[in-house]
mmCIF file of the N, C-alpha and C atoms, coordinates in Angstrom:
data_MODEL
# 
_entry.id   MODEL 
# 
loop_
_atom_site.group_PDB 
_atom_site.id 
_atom_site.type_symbol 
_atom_site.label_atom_id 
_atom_site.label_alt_id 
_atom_site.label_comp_id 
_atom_site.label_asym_id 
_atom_site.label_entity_id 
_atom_site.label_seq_id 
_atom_site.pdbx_PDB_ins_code 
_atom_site.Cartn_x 
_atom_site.Cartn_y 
_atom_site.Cartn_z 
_atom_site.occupancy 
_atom_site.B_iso_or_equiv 
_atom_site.pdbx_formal_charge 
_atom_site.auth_seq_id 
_atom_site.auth_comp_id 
_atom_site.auth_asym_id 
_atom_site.auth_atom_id 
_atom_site.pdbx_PDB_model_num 
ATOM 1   N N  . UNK A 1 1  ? 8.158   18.465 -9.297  1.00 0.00 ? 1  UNK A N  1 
ATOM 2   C CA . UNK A 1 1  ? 6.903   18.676 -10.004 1.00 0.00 ? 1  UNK A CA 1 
ATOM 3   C C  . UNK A 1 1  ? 5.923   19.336 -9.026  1.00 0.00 ? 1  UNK A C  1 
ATOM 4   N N  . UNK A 1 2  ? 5.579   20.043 -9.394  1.00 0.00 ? 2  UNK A N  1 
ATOM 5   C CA . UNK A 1 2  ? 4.293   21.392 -8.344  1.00 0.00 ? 2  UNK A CA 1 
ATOM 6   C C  . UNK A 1 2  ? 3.358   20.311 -8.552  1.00 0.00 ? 2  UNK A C  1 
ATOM 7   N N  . UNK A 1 3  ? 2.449   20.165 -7.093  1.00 0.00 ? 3  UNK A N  1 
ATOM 8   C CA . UNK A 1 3  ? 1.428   19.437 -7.001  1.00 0.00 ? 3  UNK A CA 1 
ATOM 9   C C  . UNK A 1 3  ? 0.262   19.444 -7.560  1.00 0.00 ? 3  UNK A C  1 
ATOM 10  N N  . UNK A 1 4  ? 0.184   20.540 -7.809  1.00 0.00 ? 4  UNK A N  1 
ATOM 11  C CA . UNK A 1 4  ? -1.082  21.427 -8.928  1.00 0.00 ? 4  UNK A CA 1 
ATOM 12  C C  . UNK A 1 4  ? -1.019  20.472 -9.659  1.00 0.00 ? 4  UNK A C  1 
ATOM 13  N N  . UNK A 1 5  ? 0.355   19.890 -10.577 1.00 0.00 ? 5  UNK A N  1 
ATOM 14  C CA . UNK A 1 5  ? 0.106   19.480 -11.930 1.00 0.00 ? 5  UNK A CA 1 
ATOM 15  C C  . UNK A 1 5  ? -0.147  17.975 -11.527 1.00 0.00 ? 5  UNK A C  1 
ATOM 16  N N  . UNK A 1 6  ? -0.137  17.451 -10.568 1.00 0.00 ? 6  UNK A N  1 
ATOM 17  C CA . UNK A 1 6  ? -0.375  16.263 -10.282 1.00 0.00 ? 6  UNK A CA 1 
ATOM 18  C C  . UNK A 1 6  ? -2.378  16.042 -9.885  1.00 0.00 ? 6  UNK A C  1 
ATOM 19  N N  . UNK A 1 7  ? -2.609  17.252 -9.291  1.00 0.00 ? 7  UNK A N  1 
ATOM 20  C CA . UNK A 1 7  ? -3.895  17.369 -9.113  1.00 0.00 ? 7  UNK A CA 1 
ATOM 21  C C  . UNK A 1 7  ? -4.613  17.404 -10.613 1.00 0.00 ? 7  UNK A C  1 
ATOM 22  N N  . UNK A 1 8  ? -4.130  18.072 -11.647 1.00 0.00 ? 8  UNK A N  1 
ATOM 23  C CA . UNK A 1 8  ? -4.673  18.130 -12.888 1.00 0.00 ? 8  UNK A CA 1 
ATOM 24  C C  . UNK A 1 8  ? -4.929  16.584 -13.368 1.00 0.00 ? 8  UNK A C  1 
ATOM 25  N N  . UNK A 1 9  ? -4.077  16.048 -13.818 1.00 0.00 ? 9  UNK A N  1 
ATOM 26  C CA . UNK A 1 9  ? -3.356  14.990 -14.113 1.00 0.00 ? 9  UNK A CA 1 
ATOM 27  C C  . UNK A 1 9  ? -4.930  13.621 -13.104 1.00 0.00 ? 9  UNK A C  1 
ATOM 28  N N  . UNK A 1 10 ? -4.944  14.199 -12.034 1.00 0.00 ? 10 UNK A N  1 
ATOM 29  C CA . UNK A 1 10 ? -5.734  12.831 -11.477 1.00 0.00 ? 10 UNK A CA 1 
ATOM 30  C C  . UNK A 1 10 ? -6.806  13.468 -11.985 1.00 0.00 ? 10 UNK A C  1 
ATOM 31  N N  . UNK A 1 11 ? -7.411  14.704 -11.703 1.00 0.00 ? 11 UNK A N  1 
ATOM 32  C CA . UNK A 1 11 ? -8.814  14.799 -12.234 1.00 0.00 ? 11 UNK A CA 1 
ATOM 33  C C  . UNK A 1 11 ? -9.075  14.884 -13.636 1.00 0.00 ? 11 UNK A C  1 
ATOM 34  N N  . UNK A 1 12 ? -7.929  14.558 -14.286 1.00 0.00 ? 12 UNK A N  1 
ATOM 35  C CA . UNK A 1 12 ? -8.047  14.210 -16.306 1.00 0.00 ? 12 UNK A CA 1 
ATOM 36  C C  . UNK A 1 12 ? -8.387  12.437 -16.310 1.00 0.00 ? 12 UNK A C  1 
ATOM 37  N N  . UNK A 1 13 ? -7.464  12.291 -15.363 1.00 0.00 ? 13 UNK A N  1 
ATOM 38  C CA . UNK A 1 13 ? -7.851  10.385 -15.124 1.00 0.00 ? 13 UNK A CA 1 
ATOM 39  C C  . UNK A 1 13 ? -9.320  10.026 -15.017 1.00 0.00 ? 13 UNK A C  1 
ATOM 40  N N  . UNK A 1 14 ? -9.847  10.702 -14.137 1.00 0.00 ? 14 UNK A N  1 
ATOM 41  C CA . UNK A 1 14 ? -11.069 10.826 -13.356 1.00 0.00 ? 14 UNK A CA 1 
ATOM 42  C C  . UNK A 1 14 ? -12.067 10.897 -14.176 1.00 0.00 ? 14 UNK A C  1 
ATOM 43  N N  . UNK A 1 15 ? -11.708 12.181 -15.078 1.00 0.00 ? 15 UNK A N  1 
ATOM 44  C CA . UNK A 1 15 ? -12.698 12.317 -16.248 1.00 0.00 ? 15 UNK A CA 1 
ATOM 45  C C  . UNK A 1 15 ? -13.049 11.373 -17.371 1.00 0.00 ? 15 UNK A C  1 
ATOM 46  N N  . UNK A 1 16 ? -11.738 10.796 -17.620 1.00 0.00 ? 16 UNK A N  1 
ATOM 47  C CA . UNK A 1 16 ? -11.511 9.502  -18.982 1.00 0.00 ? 16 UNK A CA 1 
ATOM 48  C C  . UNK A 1 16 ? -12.531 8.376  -18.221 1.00 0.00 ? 16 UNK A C  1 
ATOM 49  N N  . UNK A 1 17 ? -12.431 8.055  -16.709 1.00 0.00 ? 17 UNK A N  1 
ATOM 50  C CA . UNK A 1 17 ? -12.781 7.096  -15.753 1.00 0.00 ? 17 UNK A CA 1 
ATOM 51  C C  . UNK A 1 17 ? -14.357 7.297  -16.076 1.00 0.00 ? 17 UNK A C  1 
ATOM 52  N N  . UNK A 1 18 ? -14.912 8.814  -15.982 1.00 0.00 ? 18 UNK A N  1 
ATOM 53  C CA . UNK A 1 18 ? -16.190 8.611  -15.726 1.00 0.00 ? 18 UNK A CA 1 
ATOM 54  C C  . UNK A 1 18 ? -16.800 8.499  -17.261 1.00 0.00 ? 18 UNK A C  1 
ATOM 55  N N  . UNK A 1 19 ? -16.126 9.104  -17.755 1.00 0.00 ? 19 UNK A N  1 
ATOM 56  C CA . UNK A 1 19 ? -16.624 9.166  -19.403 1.00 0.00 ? 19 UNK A CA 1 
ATOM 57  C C  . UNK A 1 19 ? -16.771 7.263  -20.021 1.00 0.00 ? 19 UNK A C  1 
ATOM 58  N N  . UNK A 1 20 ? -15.821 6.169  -19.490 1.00 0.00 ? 20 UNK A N  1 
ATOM 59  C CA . UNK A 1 20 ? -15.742 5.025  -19.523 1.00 0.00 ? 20 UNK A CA 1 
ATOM 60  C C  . UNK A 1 20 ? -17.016 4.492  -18.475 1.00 0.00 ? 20 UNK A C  1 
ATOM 61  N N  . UNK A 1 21 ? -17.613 5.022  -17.654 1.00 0.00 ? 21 UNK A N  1 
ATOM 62  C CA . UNK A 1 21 ? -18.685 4.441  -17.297 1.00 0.00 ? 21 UNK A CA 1 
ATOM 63  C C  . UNK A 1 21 ? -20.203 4.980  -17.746 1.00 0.00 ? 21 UNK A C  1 
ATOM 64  N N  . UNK A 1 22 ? -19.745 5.878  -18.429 1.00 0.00 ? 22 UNK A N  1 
ATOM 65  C CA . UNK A 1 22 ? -20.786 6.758  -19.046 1.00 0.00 ? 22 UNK A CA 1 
ATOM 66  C C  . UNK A 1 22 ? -21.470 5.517  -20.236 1.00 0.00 ? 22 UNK A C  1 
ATOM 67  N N  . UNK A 1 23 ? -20.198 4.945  -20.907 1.00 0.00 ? 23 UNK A N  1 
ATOM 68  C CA . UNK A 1 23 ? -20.293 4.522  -22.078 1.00 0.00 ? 23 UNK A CA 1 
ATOM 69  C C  . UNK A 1 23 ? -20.645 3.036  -22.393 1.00 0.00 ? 23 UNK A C  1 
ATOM 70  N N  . UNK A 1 24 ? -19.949 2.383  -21.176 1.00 0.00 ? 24 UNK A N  1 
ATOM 71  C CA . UNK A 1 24 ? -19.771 1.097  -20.472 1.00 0.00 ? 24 UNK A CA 1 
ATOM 72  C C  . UNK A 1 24 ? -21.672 0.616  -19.769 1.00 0.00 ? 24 UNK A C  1 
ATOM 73  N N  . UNK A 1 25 ? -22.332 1.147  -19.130 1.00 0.00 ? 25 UNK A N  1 
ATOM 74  C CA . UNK A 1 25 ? -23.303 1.218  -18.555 1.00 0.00 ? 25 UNK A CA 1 
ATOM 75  C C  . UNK A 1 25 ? -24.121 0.591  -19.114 1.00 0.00 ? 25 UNK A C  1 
ATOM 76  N N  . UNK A 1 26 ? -24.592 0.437  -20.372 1.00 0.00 ? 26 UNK A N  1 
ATOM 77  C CA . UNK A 1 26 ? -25.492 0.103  -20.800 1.00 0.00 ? 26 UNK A CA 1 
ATOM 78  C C  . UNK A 1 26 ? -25.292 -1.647 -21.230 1.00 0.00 ? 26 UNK A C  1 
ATOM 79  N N  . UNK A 1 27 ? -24.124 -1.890 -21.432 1.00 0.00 ? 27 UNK A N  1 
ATOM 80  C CA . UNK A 1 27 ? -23.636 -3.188 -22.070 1.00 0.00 ? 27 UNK A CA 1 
ATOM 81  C C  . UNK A 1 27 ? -23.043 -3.968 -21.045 1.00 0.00 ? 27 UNK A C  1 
ATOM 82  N N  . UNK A 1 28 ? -21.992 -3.443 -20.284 1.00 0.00 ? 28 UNK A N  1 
ATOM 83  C CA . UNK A 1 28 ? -21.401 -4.171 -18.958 1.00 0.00 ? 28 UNK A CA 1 
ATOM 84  C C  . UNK A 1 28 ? -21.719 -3.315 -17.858 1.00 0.00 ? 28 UNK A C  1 
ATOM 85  N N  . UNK A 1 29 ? -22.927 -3.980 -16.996 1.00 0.00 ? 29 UNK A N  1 
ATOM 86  C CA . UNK A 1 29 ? -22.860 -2.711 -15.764 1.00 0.00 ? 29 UNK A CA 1 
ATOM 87  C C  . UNK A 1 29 ? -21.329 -3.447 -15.023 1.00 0.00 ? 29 UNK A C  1 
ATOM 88  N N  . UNK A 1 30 ? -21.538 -4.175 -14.733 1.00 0.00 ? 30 UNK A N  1 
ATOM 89  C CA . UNK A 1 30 ? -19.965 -4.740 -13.920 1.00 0.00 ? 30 UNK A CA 1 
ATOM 90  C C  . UNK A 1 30 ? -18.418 -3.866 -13.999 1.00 0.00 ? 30 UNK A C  1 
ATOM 91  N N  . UNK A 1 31 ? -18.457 -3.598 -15.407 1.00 0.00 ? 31 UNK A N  1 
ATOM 92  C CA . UNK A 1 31 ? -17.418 -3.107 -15.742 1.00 0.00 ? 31 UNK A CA 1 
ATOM 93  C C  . UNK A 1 31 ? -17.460 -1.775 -15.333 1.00 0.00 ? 31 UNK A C  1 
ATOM 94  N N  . UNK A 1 32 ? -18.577 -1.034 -15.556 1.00 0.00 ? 32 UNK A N  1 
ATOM 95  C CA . UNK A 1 32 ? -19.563 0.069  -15.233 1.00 0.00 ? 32 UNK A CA 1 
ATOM 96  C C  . UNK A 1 32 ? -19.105 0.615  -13.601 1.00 0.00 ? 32 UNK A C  1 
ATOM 97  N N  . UNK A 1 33 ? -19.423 -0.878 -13.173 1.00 0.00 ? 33 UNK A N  1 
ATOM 98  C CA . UNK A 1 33 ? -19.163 -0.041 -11.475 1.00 0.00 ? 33 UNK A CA 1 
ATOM 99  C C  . UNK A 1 33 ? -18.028 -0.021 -11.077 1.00 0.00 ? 33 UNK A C  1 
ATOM 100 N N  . UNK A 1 34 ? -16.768 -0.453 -11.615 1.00 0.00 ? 34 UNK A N  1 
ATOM 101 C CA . UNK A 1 34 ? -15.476 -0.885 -11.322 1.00 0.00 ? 34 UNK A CA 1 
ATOM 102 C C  . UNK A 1 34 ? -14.917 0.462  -11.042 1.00 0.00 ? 34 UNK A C  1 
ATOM 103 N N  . UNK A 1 35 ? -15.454 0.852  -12.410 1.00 0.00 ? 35 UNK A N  1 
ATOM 104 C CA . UNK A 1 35 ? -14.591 1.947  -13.456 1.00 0.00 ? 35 UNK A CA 1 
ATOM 105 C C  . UNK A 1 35 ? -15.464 3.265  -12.458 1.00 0.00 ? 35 UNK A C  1 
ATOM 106 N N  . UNK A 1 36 ? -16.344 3.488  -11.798 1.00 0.00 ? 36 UNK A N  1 
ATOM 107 C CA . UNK A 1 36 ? -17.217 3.692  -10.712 1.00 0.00 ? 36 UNK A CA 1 
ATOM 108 C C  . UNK A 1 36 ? -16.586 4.097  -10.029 1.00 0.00 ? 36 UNK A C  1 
ATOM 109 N N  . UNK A 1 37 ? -16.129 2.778  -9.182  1.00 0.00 ? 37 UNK A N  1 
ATOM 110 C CA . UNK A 1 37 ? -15.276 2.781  -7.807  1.00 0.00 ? 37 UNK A CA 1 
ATOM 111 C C  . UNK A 1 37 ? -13.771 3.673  -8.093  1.00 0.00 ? 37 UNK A C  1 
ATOM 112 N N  . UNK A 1 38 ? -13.250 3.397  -9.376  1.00 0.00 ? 38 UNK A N  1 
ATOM 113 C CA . UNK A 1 38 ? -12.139 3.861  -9.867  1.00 0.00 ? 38 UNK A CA 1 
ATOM 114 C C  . UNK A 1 38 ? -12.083 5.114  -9.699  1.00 0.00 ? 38 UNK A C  1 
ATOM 115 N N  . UNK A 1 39 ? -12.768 6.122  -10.411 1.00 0.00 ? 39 UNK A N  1 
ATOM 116 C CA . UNK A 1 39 ? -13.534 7.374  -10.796 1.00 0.00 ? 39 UNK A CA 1 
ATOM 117 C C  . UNK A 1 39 ? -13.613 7.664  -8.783  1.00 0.00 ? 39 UNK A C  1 
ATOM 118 N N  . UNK A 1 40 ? -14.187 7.250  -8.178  1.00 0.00 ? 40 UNK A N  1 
ATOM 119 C CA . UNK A 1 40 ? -14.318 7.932  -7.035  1.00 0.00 ? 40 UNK A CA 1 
ATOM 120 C C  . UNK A 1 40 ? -12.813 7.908  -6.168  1.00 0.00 ? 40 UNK A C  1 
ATOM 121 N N  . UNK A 1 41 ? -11.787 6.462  -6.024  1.00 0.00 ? 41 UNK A N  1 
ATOM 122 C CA . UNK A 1 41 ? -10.949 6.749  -5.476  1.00 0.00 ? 41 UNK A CA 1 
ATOM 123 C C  . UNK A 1 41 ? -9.578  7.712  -6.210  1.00 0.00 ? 41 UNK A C  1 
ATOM 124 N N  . UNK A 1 42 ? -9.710  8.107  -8.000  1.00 0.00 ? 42 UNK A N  1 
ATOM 125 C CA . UNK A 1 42 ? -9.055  8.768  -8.186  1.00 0.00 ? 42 UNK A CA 1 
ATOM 126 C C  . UNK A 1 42 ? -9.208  10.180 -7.556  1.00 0.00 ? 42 UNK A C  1 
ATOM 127 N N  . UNK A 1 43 ? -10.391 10.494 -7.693  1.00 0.00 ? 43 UNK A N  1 
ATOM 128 C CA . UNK A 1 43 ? -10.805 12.054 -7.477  1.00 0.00 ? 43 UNK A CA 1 
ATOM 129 C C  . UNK A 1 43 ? -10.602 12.010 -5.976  1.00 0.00 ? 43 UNK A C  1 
ATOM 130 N N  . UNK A 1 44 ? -10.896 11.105 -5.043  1.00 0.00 ? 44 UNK A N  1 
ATOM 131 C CA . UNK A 1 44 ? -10.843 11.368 -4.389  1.00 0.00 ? 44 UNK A CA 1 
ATOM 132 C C  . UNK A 1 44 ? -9.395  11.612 -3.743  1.00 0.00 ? 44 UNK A C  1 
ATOM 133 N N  . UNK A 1 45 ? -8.572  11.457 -4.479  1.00 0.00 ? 45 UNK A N  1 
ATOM 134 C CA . UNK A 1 45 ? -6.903  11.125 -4.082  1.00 0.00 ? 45 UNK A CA 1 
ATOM 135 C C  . UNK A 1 45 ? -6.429  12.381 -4.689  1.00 0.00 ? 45 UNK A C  1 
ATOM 136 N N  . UNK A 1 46 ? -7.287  13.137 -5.716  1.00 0.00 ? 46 UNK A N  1 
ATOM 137 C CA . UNK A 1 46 ? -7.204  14.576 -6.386  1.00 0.00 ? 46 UNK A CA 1 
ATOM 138 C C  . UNK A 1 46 ? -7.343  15.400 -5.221  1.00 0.00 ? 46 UNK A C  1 
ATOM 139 N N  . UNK A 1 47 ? -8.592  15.214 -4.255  1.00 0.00 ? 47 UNK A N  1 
ATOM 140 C CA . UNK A 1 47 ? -8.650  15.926 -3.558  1.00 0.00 ? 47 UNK A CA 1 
ATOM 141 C C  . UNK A 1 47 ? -7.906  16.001 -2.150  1.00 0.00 ? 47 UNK A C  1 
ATOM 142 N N  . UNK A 1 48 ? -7.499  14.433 -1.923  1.00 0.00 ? 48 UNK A N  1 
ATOM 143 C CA . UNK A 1 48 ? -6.263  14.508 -0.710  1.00 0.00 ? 48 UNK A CA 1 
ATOM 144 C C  . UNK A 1 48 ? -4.990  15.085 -1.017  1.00 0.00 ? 48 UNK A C  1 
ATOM 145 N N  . UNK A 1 49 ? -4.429  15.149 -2.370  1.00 0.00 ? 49 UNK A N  1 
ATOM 146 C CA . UNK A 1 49 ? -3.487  15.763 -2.663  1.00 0.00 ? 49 UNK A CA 1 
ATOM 147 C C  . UNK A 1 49 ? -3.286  16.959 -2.514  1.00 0.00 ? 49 UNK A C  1 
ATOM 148 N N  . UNK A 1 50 ? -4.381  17.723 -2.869  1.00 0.00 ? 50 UNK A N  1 
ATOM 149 C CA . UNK A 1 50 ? -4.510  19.212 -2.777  1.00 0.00 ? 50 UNK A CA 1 
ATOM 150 C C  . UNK A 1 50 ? -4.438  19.630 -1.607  1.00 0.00 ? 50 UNK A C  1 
ATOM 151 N N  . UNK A 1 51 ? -5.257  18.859 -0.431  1.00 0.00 ? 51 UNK A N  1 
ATOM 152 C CA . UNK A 1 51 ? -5.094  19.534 0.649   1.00 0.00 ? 51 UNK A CA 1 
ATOM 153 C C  . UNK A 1 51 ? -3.690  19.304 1.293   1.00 0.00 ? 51 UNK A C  1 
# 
């Protein structure tokens, strides 16, 4: 599998991740920051991959 498609793939995660704290925020911040922390170590694993 070309890594590209694995880079796609985490920053689609990433997106569902932030869109879930987008939505989450107002009712559970807790859940809010999880999904937070989540959102940053996916992308950020988007971007170790690539390099």
């Amino acid at each position: 599998m070309p890594k590209e498609y694995v880079v796609i793939g985490l920053l689609a995660l990433a997106g569902f991740l932030i869109g879930g704290v987008y939505s989450t925020w107002k009712t559970a911040r807790g859940l809010a920051i999880i999904l937070l922390i989540l959102t940053v170590v996916t992308a950020g694993a988007a971007l170790t991959w690539l390099l």
